[in-house]
N, CA, C and O atoms as a GROMACS GRO file, in nm:
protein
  340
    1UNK      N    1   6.830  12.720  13.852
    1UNK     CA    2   6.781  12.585  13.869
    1UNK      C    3   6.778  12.553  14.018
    1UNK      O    4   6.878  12.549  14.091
    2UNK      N    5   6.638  12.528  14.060
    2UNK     CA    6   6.660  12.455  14.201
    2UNK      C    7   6.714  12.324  14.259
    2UNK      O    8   6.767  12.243  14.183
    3UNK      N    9   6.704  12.304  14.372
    3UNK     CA   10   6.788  12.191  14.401
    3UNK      C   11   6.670  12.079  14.400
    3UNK      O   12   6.714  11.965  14.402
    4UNK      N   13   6.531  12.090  14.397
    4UNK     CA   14   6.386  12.059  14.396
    4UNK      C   15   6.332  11.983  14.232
    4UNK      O   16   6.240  11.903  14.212
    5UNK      N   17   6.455  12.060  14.111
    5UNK     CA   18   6.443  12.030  13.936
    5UNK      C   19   6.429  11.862  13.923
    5UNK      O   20   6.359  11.790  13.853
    6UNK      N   21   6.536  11.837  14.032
    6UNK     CA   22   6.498  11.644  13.946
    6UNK      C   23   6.444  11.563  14.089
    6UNK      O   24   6.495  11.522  14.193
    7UNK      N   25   6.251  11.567  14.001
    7UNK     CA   26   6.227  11.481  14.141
    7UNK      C   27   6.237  11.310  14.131
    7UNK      O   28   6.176  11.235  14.206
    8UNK      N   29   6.326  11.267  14.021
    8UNK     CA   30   6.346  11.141  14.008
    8UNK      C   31   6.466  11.108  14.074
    8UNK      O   32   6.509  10.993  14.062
    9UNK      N   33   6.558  11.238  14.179
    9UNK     CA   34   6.674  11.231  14.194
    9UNK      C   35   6.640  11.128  14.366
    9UNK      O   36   6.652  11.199  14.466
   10UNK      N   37   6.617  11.035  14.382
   10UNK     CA   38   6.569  10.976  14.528
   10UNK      C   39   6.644  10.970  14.640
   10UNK      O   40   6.735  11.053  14.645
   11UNK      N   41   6.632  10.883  14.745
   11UNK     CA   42   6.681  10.923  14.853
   11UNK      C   43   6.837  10.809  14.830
   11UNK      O   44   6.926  10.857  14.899
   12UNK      N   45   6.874  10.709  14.773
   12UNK     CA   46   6.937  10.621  14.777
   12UNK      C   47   7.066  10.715  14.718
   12UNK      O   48   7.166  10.696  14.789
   13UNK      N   49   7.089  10.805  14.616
   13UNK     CA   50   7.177  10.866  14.571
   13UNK      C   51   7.204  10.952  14.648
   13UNK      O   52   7.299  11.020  14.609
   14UNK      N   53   7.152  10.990  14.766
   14UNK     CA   54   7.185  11.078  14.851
   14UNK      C   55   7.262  11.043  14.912
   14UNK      O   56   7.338  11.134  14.943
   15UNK      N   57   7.302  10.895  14.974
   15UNK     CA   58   7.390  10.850  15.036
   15UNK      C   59   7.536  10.866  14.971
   15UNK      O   60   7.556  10.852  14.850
   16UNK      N   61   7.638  10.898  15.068
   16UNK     CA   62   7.759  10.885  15.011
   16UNK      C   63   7.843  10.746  14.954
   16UNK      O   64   7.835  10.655  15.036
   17UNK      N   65   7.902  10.720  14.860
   17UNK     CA   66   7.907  10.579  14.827
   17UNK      C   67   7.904  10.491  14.937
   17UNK      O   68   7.823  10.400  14.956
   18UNK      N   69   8.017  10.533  15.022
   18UNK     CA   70   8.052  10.408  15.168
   18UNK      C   71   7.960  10.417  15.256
   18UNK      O   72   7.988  10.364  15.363
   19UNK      N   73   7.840  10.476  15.248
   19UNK     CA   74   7.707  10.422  15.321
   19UNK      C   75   7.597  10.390  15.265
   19UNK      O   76   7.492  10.366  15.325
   20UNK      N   77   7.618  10.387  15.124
   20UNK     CA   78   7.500  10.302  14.999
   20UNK      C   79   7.553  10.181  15.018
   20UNK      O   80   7.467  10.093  15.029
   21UNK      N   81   7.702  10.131  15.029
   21UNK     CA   82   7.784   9.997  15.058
   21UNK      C   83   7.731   9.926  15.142
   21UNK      O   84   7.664   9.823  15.139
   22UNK      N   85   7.777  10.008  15.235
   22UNK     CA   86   7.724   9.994  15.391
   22UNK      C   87   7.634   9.926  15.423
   22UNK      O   88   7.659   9.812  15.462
   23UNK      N   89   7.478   9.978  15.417
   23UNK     CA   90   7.368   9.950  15.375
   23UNK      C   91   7.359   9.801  15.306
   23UNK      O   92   7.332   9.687  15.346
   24UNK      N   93   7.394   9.857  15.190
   24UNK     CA   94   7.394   9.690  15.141
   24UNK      C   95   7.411   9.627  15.221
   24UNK      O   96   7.316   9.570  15.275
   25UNK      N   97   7.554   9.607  15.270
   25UNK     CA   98   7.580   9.494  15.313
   25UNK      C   99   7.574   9.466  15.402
   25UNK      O  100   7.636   9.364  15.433
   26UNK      N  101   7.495   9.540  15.506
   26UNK     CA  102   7.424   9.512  15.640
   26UNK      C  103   7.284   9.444  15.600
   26UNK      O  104   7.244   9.338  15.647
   27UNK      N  105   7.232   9.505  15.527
   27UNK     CA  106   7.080   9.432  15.487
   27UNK      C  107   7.149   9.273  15.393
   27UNK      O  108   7.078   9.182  15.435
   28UNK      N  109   7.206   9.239  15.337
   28UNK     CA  110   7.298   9.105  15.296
   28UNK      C  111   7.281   9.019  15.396
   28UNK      O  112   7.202   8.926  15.413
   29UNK      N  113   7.401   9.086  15.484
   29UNK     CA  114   7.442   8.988  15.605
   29UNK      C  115   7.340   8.990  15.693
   29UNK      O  116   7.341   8.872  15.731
   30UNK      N  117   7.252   9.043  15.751
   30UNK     CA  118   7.138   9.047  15.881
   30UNK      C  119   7.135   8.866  15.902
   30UNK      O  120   7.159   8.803  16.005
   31UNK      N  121   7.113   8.837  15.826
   31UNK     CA  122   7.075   8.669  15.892
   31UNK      C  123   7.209   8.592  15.894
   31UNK      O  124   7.210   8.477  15.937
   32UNK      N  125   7.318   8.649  15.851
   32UNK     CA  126   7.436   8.558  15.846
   32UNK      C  127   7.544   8.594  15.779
   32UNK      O  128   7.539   8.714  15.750
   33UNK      N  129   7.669   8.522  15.732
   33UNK     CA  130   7.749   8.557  15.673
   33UNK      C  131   7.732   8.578  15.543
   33UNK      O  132   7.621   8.537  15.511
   34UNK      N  133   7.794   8.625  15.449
   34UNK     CA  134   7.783   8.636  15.292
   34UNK      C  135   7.906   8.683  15.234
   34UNK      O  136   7.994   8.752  15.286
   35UNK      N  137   7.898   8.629  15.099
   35UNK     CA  138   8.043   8.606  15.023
   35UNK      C  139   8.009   8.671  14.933
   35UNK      O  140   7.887   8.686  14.920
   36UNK      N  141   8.150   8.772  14.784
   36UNK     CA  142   8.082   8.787  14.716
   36UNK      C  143   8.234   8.858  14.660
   36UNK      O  144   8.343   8.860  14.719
   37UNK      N  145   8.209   8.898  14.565
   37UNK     CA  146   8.331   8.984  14.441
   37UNK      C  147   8.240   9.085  14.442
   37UNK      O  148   8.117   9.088  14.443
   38UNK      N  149   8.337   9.178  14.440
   38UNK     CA  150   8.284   9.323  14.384
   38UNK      C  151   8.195   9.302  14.232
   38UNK      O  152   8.074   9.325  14.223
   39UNK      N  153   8.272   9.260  14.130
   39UNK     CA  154   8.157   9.270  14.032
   39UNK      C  155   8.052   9.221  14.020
   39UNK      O  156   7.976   9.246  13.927
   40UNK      N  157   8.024   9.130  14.127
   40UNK     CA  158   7.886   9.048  14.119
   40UNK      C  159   7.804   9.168  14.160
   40UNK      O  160   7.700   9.181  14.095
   41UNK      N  161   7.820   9.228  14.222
   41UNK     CA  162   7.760   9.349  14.326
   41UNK      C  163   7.760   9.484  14.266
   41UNK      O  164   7.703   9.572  14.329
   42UNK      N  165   7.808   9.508  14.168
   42UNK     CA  166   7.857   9.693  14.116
   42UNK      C  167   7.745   9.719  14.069
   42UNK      O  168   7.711   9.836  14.089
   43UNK      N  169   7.652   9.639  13.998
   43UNK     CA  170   7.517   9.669  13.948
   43UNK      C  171   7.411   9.727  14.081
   43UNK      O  172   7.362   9.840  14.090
   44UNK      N  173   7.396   9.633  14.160
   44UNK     CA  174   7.323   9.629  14.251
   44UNK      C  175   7.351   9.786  14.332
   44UNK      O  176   7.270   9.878  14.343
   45UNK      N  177   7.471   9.782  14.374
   45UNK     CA  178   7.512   9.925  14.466
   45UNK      C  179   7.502  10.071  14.368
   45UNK      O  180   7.466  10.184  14.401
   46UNK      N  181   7.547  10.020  14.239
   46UNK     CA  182   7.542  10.155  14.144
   46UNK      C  183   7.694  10.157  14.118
   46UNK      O  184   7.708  10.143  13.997
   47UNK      N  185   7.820  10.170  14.181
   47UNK     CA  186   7.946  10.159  14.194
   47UNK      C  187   8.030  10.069  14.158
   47UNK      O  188   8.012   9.951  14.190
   48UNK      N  189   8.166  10.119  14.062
   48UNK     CA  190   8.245   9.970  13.981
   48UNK      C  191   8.330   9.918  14.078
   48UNK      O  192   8.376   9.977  14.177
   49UNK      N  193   8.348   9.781  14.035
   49UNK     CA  194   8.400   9.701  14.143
   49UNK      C  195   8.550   9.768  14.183
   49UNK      O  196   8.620   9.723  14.274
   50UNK      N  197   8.565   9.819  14.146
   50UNK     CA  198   8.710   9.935  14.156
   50UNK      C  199   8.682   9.981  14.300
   50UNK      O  200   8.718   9.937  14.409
   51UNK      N  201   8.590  10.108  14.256
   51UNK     CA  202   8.498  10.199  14.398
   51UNK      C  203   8.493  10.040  14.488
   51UNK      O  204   8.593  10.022  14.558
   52UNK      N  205   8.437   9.978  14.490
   52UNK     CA  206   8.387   9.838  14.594
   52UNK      C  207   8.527   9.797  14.669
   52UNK      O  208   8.560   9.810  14.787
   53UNK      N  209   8.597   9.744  14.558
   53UNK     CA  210   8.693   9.727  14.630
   53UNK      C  211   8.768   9.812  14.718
   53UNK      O  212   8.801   9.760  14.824
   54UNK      N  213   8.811   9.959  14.693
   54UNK     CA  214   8.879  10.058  14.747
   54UNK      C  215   8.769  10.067  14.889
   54UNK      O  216   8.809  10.060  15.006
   55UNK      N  217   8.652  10.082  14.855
   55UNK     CA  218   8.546  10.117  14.973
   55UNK      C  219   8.548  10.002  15.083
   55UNK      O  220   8.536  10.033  15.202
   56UNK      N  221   8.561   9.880  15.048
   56UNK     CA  222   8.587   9.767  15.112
   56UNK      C  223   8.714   9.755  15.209
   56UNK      O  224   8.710   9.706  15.322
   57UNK      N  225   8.856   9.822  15.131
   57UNK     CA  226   8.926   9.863  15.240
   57UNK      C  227   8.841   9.898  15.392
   57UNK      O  228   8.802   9.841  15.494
   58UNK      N  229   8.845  10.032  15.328
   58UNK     CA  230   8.768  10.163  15.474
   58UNK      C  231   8.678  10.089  15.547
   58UNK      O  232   8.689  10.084  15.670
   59UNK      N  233   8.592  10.031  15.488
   59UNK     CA  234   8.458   9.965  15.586
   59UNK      C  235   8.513   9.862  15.670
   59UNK      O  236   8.451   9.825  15.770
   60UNK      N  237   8.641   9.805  15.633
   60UNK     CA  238   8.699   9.685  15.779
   60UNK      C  239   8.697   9.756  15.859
   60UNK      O  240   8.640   9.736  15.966
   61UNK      N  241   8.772   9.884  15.822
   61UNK     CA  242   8.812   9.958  15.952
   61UNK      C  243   8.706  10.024  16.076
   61UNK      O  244   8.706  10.024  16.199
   62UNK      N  245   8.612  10.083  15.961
   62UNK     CA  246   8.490  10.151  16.012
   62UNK      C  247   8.364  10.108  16.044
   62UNK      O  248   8.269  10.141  16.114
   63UNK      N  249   8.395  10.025  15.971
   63UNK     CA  250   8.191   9.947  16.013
   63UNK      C  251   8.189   9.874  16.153
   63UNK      O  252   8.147   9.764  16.189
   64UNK      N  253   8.221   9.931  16.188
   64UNK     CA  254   8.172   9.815  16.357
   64UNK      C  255   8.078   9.711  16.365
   64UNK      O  256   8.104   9.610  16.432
   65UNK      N  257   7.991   9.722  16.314
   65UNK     CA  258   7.850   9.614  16.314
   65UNK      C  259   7.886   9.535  16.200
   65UNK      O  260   7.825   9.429  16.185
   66UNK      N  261   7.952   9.558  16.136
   66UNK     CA  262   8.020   9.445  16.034
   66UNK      C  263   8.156   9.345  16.069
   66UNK      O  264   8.254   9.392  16.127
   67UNK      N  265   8.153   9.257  16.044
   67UNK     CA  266   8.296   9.153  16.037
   67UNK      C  267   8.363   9.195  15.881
   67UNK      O  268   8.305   9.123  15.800
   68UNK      N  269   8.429   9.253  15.834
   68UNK     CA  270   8.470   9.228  15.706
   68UNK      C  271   8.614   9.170  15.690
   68UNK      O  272   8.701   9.221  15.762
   69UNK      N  273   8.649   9.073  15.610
   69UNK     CA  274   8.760   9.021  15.560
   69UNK      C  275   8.807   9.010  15.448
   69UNK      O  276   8.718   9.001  15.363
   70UNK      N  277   8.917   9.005  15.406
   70UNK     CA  278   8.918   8.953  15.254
   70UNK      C  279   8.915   8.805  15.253
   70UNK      O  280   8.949   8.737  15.350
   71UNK      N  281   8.876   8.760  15.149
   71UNK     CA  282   8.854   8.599  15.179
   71UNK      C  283   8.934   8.483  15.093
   71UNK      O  284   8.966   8.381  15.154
   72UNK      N  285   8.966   8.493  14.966
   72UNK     CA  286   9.028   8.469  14.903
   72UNK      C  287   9.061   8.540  14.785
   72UNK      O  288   9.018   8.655  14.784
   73UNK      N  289   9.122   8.505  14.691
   73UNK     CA  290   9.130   8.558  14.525
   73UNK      C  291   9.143   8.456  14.481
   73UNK      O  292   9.196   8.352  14.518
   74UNK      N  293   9.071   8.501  14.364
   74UNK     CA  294   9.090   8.400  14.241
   74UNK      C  295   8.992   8.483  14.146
   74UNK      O  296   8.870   8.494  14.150
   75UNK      N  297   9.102   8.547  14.043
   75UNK     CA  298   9.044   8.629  13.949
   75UNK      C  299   8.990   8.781  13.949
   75UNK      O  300   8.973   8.860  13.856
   76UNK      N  301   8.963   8.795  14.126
   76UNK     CA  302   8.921   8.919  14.200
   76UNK      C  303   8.915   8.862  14.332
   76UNK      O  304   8.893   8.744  14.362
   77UNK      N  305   8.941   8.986  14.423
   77UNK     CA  306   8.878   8.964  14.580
   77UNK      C  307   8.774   8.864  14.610
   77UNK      O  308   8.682   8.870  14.529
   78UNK      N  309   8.762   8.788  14.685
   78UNK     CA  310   8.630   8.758  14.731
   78UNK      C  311   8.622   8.765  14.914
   78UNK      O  312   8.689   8.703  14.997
   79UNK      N  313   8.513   8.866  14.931
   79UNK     CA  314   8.479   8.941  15.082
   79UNK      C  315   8.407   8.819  15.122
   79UNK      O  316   8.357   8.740  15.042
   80UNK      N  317   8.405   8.807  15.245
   80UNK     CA  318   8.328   8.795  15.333
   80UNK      C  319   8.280   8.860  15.437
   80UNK      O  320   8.358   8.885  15.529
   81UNK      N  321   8.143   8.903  15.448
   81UNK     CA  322   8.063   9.009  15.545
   81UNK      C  323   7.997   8.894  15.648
   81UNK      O  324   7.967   8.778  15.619
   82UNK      N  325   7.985   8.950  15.753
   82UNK     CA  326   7.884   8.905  15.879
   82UNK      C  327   7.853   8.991  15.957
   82UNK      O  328   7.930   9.086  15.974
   83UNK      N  329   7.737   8.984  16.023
   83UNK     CA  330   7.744   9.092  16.131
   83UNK      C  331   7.845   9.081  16.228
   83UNK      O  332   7.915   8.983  16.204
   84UNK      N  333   7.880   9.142  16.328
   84UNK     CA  334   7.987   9.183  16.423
   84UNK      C  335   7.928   9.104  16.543
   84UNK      O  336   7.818   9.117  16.597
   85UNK      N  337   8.017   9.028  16.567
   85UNK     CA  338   7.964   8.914  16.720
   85UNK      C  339   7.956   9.042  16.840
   85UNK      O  340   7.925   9.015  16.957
   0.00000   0.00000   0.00000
């Protein structure tokens, strides 16, 4: 079997989860801040709010062009993203 067999396999799954995230949530935030729970979002990225949350750790650390925080709880996380002043 080639690596060529599934041409429905596209370019978005190619990304590793924490830069399908990423992505997101740079294209989100571009005009401003944005709020949100992982499960509102697990559909959208492909990933359960589990993966989101754990990935959400790493990306404070790593995303430079991002602001990330945790923002409150109530019931789950709620992030807040912005771009990076």
């Amino acid at each position: 079997m080639s690596a060529t067999a599934n041409p429905s396999h596209d370019a978005a799954n190619e990304l590793s989860k924490e830069d399908r995230l990423k992505q997101y949530l740079q294209e989100k935030a571009q005009d401003g801040e944005m709020y949100f729970k992982s499960k509102f979002i697990a559909d959208e990225v492909d990933l359960s709010p589990k993966e989101i949350g754990a990935l959400m750790v790493k990306l404070t650390d790593s995303a430079t062009e991002l602001t990330i925080e945790k923002w409150s709880y109530t019931s789950a996380t709620t992030w807040r993203v912005a771009p990076a002043a």
